[in-house]
Steps between C-alpha positions, in 0.01 A plus 500: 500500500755715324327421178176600607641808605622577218206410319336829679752738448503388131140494475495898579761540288373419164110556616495799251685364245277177495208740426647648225670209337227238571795247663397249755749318707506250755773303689483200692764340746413109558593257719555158259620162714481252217581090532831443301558214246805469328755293264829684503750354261832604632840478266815332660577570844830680587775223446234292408406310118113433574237720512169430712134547417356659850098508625421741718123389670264707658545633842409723771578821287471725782748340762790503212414877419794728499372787342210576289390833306212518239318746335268566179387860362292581224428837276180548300348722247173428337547107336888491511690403788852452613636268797730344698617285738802422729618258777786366644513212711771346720456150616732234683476129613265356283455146537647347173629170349798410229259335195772366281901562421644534115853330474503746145669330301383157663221292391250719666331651834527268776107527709594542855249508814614704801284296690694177412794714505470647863587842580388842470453736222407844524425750202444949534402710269533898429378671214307752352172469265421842315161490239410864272247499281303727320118404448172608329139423642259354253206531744471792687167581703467599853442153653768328216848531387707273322829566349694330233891562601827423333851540676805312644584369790856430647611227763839548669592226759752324675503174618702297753468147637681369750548071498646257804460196341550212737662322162698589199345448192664302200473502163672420163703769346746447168522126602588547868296558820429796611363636812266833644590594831353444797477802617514907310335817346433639208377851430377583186263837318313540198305781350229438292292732255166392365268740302167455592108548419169424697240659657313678824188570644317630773050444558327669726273274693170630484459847725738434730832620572641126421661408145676203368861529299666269263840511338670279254791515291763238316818608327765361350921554422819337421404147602248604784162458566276679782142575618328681725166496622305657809156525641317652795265715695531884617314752696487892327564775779486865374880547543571128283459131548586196741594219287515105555596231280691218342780565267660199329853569270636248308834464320662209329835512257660264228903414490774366691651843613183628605456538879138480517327148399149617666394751763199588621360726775133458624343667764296768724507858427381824707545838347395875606421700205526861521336691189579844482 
C-alpha cells in the first residue's frame, strides 16, 4: 500500500520531467513464496572437529515466513534500459536432514540418514538477493520488446540448522574414533557475487490487453554458478500491469569452505506494476 502510494505522488512528480527527458519508469512490489532445496555444507561446529553437509527440502514456504519484502523497478529511454531488483526473505523451521559428516583429516565423509538416525533437524534462512542490470532491446515494435541485459547479481544469506540426533555419529579421525554430537547448531553466512548476462521480453497477445514475459539470465564468480529463469502472463491497465508467473533461481558452488553446495528457489509470483 505504501508503495503504491508513493508510486502516485512520484508519478506527479516527475510527469513533466518525463516529457522532456523521454524517461519511462515503472516499479513493481511482488509477492514470491518459492519451494526451498538446499545442501548447506557447514565447517566444524563450536567445540566440535566435523563438519556436516545439511539438505534443506521443500516445505510449506508460507507457514515458516518471518518476513518477506520484494521489489523490482525499471527506467527506460528509447532501446536502453536499466533495472533492478531486491528481496529479502526470512524463513525458519524448514524440514531438513544431516547428509553426511567429514572426520577432516579422516578417511572421508561418513553418509548418515536422519531417518535411521532418529531425531529432528531443523534448518532457517535470512538473506538478501539484489540483481542491477543495464539492458538494450534488439526488437522494439509496439506489440514486441526484447532486451539483451548484462549485470550482477549478489546473494547474502545466513544459514542455521538445528540437529537432535537420537545417536552420535562415529567416525575415524588421525587413527582414533571420533564422534558428531547428538545434538547442536551451527550458524553460518556467505556472500556471493556473480556477474551476469541474459535476456527479457514482453508479446502482446493479439489486441488485447494480455501479454506474455520471459526472463533469463546465468552468471558466474569465484567458484559459483547461478541461473535464473521466469515466465508468465499479465493484464495491461492504463496506470501499469498485474503480473503472474514462475520464477526459478538456481545457485550451486565448488570447495570445501564454501557454504553453499546447491540452492535453488522455484515458485509462484504476483506483481503490481506501476508505470509512470
Amino acid at each position: 500500500v505504501l508503495l503504491g502510494l508513493f508510486g502516485s505522488l512520484f508519478c506527479s512528480a516527475v510527469s513533466a520531467q518525463e516529457a522532456q527527458s523521454g524517461w519511462k519508469f515503472s516499479a513493481m512490489p511482488y509477492i514470491w513464496l518459492p519451494g526451498i532445496k538446499a545442501d548447506l555444507k557447514y565447517g566444524p561446529p563450536s567445540g566440535g572437529s566435523s563438519s556436516a553437509n545439511v539438505s534443506a527440502d521443500e516445505s510449506d514456504v508460507l507457514s515458516n515466513l518471518q518476513m518477506a519484502f520484494m521489489i523490482t523497478g525499471e527506467a527506460r529511454k528509447g532501446p536502453w534500459s536499466i533495472a533492478t531488483d531486491y528481496m529479502y526473505l526470512d524463513l525458519g523451521k524448514i524440514d531438513s536432514k544431516v547428509k553426511s559428516v567429514d572426520f577432516n583429516p579422516g578417511s572421508g565423509p561418513v553418509n548418515v540418514s536422519t531417518s535411521q538416525l532418529g531425531g529432528d533437524v531443523e534448518s532457517s534462512f535470512k538473506g538478501s538477493i539484489w540483481t542491477l542490470a543495464g539492458g538494450y532491446s534488439v526488437v522494439q515494435t509496439p506489440k514486441m520488446n526484447i532486451d539483451v541485459i548484462a549485470g550482477f547479481r549478489y546473494l547474502g544469506l545466513e544459514a542455521t540448522t538445528n540437529w537432535a540426533l537420537n545417536t552420535t555419529v562415529t567416525g575415524a579421525h588421525s587413527g582414533q574414533t571420533a564422534t558428531f554430537s547428538r545434538s547442536g547448531s551451527v550458524t553460518q553466512r556467505d556472500d556471493i557475487w556473480a556477474a551476469l548476462i541474459g535476456t527479457q521480453g514482453r508479446f502482446v497477445l493479439g489486441d488485447s490487453p494480455w501479454f506474455a514475459n520471459y526472463y533469463l539470465d546465468m552468471g558466474t564468480g569465484s567458484s559459483v554458478f547461478t541461473w535464473q529463469g521466469s515466465a508468465g502472463l499479465g493484464y495491461a491497465f492504463k496506470w501499469g500491469d498485474v503480473v503472474l508467473d514462475y520464477r526459478y533461481l538456481s545457485y550451486s558452488q565448488d570447495g570445501d569452505k564454501k557454504l553453499i553446495d546447491n540452492l535453488n528457489f522455484g515458485g509462484l509470483g504476483l506483481g503490481l506494476n506501476f508505470r509512470f
